[in-house]
C-alpha angles and dihedrals in degrees: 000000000000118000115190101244084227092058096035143038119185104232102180141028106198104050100022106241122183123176127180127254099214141012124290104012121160139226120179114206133189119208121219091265082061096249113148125224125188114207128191111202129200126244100282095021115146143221128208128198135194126169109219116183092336105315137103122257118204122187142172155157115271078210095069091048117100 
């Protein structure tokens, strides 16, 4: 995963831990039954990352959606 260092700022390490930097940014995002999802997050939105048995765990909070 890449995140442009003027949408995004990484805030934590463990856990991972990413917010935007401005309003409305994206992030399109495909599930492990290859269905694709496009978010818009608020100014300030995180993201929160876990790896689980080698796979990727995104989570957020439907609040810091648009």
């Amino acid at each position: 995963m890449d995140f442009d260092d003027s949408d995004w700022k990484q805030t934590s390490n463990n856990p991972i831990v990413f917010q935007t930097l401005k309003n409305n940014v994206s992030l399109e995002i495909e599930d492990t039954s290859h269905k694709s999802y496009k978010l818009n997050f608020k100014e300030g939105g995180k993201l929160n990352m876990f790896r689980v048995t080698g796979k990727f765990r995104l989570t957020w909070n439907d609040d810091d959606l648009l």
